[in-house]
C-alpha positions as CSV (number, residue, x, y, z in Angstrom):
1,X,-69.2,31.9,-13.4
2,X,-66.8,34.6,-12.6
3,X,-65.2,33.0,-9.4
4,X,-63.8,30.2,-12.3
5,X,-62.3,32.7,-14.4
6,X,-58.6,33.2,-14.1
7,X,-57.3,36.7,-12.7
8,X,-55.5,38.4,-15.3
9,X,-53.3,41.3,-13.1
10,X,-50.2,41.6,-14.8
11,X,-46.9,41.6,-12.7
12,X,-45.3,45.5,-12.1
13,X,-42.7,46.4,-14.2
14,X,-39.0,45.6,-13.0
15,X,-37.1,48.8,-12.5
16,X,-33.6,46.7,-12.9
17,X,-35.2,45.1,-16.4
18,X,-37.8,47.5,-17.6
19,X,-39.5,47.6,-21.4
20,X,-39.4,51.7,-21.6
21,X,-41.9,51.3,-24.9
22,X,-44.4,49.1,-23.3
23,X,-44.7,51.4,-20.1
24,X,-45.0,54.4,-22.5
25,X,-47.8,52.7,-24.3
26,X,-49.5,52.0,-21.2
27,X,-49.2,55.2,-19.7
28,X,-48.5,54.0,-16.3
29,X,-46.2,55.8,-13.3
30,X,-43.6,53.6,-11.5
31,X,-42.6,54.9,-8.2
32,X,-40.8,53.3,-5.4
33,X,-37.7,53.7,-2.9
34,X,-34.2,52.8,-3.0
35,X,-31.9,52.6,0.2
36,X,-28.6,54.0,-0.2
37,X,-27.1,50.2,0.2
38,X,-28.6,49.6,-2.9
39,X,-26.8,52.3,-4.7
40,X,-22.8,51.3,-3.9
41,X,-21.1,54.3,-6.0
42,X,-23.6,56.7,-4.4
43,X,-22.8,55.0,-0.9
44,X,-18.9,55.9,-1.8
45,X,-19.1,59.2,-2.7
46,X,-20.9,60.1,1.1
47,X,-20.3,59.4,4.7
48,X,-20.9,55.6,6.1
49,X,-22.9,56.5,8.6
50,X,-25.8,58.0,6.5
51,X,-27.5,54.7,5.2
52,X,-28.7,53.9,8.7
53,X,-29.8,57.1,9.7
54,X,-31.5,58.5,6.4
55,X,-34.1,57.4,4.3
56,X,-34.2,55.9,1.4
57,X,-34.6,57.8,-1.8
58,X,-38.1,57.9,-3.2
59,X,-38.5,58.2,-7.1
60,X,-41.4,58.3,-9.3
61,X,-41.0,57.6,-13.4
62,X,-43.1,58.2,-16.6
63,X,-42.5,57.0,-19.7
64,X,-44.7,58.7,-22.6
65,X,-44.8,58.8,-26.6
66,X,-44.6,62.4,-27.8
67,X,-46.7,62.4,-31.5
68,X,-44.4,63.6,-34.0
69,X,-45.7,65.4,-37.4
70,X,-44.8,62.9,-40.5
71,X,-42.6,60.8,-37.9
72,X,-43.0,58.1,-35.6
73,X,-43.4,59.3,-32.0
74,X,-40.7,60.5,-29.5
75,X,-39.8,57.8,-26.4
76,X,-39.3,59.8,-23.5
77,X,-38.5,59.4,-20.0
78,X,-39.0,61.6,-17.1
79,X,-37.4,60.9,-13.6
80,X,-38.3,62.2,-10.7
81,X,-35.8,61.5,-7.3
82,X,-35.1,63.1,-3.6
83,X,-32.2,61.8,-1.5
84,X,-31.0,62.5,1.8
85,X,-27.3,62.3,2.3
86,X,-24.6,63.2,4.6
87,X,-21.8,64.5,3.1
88,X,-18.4,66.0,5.3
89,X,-18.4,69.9,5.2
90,X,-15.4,70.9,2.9
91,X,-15.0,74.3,5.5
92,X,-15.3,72.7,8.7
93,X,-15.0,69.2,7.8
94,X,-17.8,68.2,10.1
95,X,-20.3,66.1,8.6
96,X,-23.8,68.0,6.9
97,X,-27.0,66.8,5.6
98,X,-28.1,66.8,2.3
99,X,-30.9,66.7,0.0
100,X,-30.1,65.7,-3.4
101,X,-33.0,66.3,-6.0
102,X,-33.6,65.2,-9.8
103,X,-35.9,66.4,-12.3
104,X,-35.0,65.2,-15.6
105,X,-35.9,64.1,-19.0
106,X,-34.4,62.0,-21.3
107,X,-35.1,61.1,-24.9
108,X,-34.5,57.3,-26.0
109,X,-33.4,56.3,-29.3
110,X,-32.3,53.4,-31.3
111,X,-28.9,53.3,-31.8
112,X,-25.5,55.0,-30.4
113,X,-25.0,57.0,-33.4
114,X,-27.8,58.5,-33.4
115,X,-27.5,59.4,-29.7
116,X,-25.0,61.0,-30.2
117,X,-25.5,62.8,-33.6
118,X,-29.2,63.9,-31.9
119,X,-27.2,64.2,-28.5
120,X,-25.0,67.4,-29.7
121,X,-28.1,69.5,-31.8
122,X,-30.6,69.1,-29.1
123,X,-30.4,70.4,-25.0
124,X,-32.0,67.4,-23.7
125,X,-30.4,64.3,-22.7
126,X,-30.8,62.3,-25.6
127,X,-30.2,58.2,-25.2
128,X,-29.9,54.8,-27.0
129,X,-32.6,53.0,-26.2
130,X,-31.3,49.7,-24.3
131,X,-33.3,46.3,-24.9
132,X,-34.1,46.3,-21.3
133,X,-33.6,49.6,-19.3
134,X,-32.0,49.6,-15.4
135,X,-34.1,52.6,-14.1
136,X,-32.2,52.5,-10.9
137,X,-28.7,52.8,-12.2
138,X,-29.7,55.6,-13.7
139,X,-31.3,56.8,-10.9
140,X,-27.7,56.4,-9.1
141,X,-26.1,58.3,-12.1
142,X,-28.6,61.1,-12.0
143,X,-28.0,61.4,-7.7
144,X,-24.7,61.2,-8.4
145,X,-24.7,64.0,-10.6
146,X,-27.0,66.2,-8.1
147,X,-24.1,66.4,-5.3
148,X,-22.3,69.7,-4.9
149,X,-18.8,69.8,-6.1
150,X,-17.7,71.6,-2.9
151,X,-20.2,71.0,0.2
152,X,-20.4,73.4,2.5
153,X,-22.7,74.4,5.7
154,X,-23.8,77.8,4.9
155,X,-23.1,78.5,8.7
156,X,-20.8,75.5,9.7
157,X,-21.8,74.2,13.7
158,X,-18.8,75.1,15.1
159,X,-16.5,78.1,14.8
160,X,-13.7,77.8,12.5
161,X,-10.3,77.0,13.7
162,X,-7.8,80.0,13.9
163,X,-5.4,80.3,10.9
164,X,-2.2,78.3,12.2
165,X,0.7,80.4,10.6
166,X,1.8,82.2,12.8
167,X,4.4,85.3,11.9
168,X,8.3,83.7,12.8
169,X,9.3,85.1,16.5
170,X,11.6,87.8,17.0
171,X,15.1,87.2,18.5
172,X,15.2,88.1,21.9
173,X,18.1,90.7,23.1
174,X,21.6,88.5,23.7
175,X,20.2,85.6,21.4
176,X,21.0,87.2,18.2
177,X,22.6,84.7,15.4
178,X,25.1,86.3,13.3
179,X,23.9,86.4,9.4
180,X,25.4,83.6,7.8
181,X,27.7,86.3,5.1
182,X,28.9,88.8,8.1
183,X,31.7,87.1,8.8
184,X,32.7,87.8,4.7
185,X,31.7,91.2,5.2
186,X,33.8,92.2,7.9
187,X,36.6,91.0,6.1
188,X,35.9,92.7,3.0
189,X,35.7,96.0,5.2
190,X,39.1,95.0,7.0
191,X,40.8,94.0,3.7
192,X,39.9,97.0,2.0
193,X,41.2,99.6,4.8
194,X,44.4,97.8,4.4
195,X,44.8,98.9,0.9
196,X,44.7,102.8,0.9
């Protein structure tokens, strides 16, 4: 009977613990959301207020197997993420919104040497495959990487603020300081009449 068998579903992947070569065998997507809470150097690096007010990040991931000629096939990654933050202005210093997208791949393989040594000849992110991969710190590194270096409204709210140097005021008639040498001046001119 098939009520009596037992349901076979397999639990989802962990994103915090995942097995990056079993998802790439299978094939499968993982996708999900991540509140800013969640991601505490993200959280640091924007205004307070934003994790109430904005949604969570939403992220999608695939792992495939890229066939290699004479080799054993390529572990790659691809990581997908949009973020809304608010960030302070660096013109006006009033805060702005942000959207923060990532579109990356990464190759995974074993060992730190060879990361590296693979790392320097190639342009993609190349990466030592971890026993168990935390998809979502890397997802904070990757955000973390997507915020501008100087933000800026590209027309801030409010006007700016009027330059505050202002040129020194001229000395009004009567309130005239004597230069702090003429007093060695006029004697120089007294002394020398004195000698002719």
């Amino acid at each position: 009977m098939a009520a009596d068998r037992p349901s076979r579903s397999a639990a989802p992947p962990d994103p915090r613990a995942l097995d990056l070569p079993a998802l790439a065998r299978t094939g499968a997507t993982l996708q999900g959301t991540l509140p800013l809470a969640q991601m505490p150097r993200l959280a640091g690096s924007v205004l307070a207020a934003a994790d109430a007010e904005l949604a969570p990040a939403v992220w999608t991931a695939a792992a495939l197997l890229r066939p290699v000629t004479g080799g054993a096939p390529e572990l790659w990654l691809h990581l997908q993420a949009r973020a809304d933050v608010r960030l302070e202005c660096q013109r006006c210093l009033q805060p702005m919104d942000q959207t923060l997208e990532v579109d990356r791949r990464f190759r995974f393989v074993r060992g730190e040497d060879e990361a590296a040594r693979l790392d320097e000849e190639s342009e993609d992110d190349v990466l030592a495959l971890p026993g168990r991969l935390d998809l979502l710190e890397l997802l904070e590194d990757e955000l973390i990487l997507a915020l501008p270096l100087v933000p800026r409204h590209e027309t801030c709210p409010q006007p700016l603020p009027a330059p505050t140097t202002a040129a020194p005021a001229a000395p009004e008639a009567g309130d005239e300081r004597p230069h702090p040498f003429a007093a060695l001046a006029a004697l120089k001119r007294g002394g020398g009449s004195g000698r002719s």
